[in-house]
N, C-alpha and C positions, 0 to 999 in steps of 0.2 A: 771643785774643791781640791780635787789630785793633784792637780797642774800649780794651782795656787800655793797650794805648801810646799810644793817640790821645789818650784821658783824662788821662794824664800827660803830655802836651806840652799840654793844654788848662793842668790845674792849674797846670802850668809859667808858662806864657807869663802867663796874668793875675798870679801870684804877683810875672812879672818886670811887671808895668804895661802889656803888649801889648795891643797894641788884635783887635777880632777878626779884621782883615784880617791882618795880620801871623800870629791866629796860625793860618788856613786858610793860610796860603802856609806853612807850617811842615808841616801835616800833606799840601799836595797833592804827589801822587805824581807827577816829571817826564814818566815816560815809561812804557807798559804793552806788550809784546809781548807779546800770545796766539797759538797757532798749532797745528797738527796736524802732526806727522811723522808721516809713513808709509814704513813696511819694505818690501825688496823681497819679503817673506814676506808681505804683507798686513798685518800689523799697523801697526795706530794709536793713539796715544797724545799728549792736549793736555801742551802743553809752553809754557813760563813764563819770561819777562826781563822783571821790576818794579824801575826806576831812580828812585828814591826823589828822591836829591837831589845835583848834584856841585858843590855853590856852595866846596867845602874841597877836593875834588879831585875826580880820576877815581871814578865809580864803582866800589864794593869788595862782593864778596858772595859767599858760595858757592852753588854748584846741587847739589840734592838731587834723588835718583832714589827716590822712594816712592811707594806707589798712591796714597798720600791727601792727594800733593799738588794746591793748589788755591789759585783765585788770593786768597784773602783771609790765605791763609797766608805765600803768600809778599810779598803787600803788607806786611803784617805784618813779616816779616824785614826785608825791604827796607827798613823804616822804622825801627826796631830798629840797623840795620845803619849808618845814619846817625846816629843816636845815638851809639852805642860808636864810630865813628872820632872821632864831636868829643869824647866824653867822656875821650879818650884823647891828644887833643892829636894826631891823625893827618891827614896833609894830605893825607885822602881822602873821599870822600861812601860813598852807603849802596844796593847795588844786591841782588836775591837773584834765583834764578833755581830753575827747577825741571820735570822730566819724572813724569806720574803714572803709574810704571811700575813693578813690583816686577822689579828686575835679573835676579832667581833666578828669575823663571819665561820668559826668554828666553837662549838662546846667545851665547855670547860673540862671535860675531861681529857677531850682533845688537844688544850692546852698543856695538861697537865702529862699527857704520852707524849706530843711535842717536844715539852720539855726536859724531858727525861732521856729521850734519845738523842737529842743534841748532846748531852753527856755521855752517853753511852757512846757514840763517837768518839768523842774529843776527849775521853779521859787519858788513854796515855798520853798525850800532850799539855794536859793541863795540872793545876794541885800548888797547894801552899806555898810553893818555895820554885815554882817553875812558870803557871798562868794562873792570874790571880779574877775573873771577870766579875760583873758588877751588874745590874741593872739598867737599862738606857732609856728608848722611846718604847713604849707599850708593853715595857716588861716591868715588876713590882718586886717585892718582898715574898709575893706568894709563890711567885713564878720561881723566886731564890733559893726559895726553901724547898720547895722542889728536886732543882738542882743539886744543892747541899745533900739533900737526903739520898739522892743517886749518887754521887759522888761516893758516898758514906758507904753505902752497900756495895760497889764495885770494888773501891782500895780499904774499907776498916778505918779510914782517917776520921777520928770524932773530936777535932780542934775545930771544926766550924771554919777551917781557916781557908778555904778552899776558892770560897765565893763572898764577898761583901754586899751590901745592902740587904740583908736578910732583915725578917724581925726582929722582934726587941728579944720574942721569948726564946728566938734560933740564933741567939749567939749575935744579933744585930746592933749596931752603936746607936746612943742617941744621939741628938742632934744632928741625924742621918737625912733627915728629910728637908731641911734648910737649909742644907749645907752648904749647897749650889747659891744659893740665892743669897746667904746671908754674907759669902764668900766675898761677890761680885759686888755689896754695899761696902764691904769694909776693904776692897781695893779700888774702888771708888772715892771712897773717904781719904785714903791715905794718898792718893793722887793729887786731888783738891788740895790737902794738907800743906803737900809740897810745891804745891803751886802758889800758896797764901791763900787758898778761894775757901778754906773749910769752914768758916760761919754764911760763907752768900747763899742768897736765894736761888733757888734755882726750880725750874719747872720741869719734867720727865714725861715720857710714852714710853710704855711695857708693848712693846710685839712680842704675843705670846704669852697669854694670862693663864699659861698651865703654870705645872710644879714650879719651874724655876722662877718663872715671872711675877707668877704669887707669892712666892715666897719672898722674892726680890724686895718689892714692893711693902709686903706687910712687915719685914724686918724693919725696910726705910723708915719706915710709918712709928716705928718705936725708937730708935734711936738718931734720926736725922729730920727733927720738925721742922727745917730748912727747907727741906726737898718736898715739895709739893706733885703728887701725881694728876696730870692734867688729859691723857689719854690710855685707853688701854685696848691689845684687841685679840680677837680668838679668830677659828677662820670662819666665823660667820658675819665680821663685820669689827669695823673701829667703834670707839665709843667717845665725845671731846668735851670737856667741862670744865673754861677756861678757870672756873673756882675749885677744882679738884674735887677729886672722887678720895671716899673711905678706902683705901686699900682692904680696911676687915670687911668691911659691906657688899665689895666686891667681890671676896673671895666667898662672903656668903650667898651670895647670887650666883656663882657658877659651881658652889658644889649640890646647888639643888637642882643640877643638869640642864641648869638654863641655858642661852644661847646671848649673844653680845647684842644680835639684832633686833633681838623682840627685847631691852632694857627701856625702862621708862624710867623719867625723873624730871623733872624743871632745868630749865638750861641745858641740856645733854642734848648733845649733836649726832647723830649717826651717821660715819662714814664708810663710803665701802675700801675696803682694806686694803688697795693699789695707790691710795692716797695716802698712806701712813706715813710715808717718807718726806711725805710735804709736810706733818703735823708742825704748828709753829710751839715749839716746848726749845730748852737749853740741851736737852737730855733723850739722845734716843737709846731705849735699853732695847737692843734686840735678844728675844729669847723665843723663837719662834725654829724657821729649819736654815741650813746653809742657804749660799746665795739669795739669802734675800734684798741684799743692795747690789745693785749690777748697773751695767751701761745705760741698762733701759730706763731707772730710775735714779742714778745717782745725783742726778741735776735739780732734782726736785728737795735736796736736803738744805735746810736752814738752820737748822742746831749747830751748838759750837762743840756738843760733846757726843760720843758714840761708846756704849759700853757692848760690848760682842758677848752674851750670855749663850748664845746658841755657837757650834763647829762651826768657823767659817760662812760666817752669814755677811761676810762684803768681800766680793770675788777682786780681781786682782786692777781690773781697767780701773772698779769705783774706788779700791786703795788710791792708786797713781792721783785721782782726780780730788779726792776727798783731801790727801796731803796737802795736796797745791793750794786747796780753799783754807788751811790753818783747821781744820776738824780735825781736834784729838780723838783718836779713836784710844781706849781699852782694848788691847787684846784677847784672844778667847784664852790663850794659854795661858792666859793668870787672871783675867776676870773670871772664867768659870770653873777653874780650879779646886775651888769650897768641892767639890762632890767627891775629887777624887781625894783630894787631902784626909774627909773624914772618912774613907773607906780607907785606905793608909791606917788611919789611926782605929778604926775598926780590926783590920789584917792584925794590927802590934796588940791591940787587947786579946783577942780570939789566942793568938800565939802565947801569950802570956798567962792565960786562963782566967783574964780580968777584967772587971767590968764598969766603966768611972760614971762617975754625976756628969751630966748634957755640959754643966759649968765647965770642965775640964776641957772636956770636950771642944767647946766652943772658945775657950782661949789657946788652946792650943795651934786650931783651926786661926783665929786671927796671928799668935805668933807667925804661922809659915807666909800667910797671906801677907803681910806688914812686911817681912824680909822680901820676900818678891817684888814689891811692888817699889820696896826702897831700892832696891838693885837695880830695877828696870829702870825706873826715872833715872839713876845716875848715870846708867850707860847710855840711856839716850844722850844726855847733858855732852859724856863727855864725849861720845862719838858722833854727835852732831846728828843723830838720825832716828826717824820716829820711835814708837811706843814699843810697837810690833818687831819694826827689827831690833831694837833694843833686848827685847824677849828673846830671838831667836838666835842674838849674839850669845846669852847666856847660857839658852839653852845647846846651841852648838856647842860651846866650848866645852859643857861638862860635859858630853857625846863624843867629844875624840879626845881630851885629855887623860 
């Protein structure tokens, strides 16, 4: 995923006339925190704050709690992360951060001293107006407020403004938890729009029936009765129902901790989840982890659309190859943009001391989303080159201008 974005600000930068200094200063990383927490249970676990770039603002980024976090992964984001705020016209930079811990194999206390001392690190390098971090994979609102609260006790800052994705009742914005998903349907929309396709049928597959996928999906479900969901999958298994699945029925089956492969129903297919890429749908929404379309499977795709809801989930061979076939891909730095947008506009209420209706919220979120995406299709138009570089044309130039 390193290689893969660095290659693309490479392509970029010469495409814009960059010379090579300009465009090493584009790919070096400001700042690296590495570090070991250690529990008062003995445990120890490397721990990660990669600050890409704040030449547009405060650094922006969430921290993830997974085992197989690592620091080229989270460079990766972190750089990624810089991208999608310029791509987005957001007056922030690009930071990501990360614990290589699986949550569930420690106590919640544990999480919760975990958590605290990742702050207790990183506090002089972090705060309102300098690194702004956020929630990612296995980290929540609980884990935020946490943070917040240490944060609070180390510097006396009680603007809340320190960490976004918090709760509702710690200073957190609504329309926080669909933000991602609802994001990636309404640049989706405005895509089709501008292609003329925005009343056509069209069929879909969710890789990834967590937060973003569901939410994807169940927004779909209310505002695009066009868009039929015809697969979905988690990692215990695909699930295929050439008549479409309930997006709400699904998300009510996996918050009772179900699993995709033990799913019953009339006509429903069970696939094992290395076959997704073959699903025959118009629509693949990946929202699962990076590199999930690669060399190894890129030949198996039949969709004419690809929306990238996960970091970098089509590594660089299956771009090249996907191009050639006419697959529109969506790219991640503005399809999944909704999360950091409404943290942005979470960051401006916390600063402000205010606190707006989801409604507000949510058209605000569509205004940034609808200039992005109108941006992006023109620069493809007028520079004759995909989606993706189209984004990263945008996003470069407001990075060295």
């Amino acid at each position: 995923m390193l290689e893969t974005a660095q290659n693309l600000i490479r392509k970029t930068g010469k495409k814009l006339g960059l010379d090579e200094s300009e465009i090493k200063r584009l790919i070096k990383i400001d700042a690296e925190h590495k570090f070991k927490i250690s529990l008062d249970s003995g445990k120890e676990f490397s721990a990660y704050r990669i600050q890409h770039s704040n030449k547009l603002g405060p650094y922006k980024g969430g921290i993830r709690f997974h085992p197989q976090v690592n620091l080229d992964e989270v460079r990766a984001l972190a750089t990624l992360m810089s991208l999608k705020t310029a791509a987005v016209g957001l007056p922030l930079g690009g930071g990501k951060g990360g614990v290589a811990v699986d949550p569930k194999q420690i106590t919640k206390e544990e999480l919760e001293e975990l958590s605290r001392k990742y702050v207790q690190h990183l506090e002089p390098h972090i705060g309102p107006d300098k690194d702004v971090p956020a929630p990612d994979v296995n980290t929540n609102p609980t884990v935020i407020d946490w943070m917040v609260d240490e944060y609070q006790k180390l510097t006396g800052d009680t603007t809340k403004s320190s960490f976004t994705g918090k709760s509702l009742e710690n200073g957190g914005s609504l329309g926080r938890d669909a933000a991602t998903g609802r994001g990636g349907v309404i640049a989706f929309r405005e895509l089709l729009k501008l292609q003329k396709n925005k009343d056509k049928e069209l069929t879909y597959a969710v890789q990834g029936f967590g937060n973003v996928g569901a939410f994807f999906a169940l927004v779909a479900e209310q505002v695009q009765p066009t868009w039929k969901l015809v697969a979905a999958s988690d990692s215990s298994a695909t699930i295929f129902n050439a008549a479409g699945f309930s997006a709400r029925k699904l998300n009510e089956y996996k918050k009772q901790g179900k699993r995709f492969k033990d799913y019953k129903a009339n006509d429903t297919e069970t696939i094992d989840n290395a076959s997704f890429t073959g699903i025959e749908a118009d629509v693949l929404v990946l929202a699962a982890l990076e590199d999930a379309i690669n060399s190894s499977n890129m030949r198996q795709i039949t969709s004419r659309y690809i929306v990238e809801m996960a970091n970098g989930p089509i590594n660089e061979d299956a771009y090249d190859f996907l191009g050639k076939k006419n697959v529109v891909i969506l790219p991640d730095i503005v399809a999944n943009a909704g999360g950091v947008i409404v943290s942005y506009l979470e960051w401006v209420q916390n600063k402000s001391g205010v606190h707006w209706p989801e409604d507000k919220v949510n058209k605000e979120l569509e205004k940034y989303i609808k200039d992005a995406v109108a941006r992006m299709y023109q620069t493809s138009i007028d520079n004759k080159v995909s989606l993706k570089e189209a984004a990263f044309i945008l996003a470069v130039k407001r990075l060295t201008s």
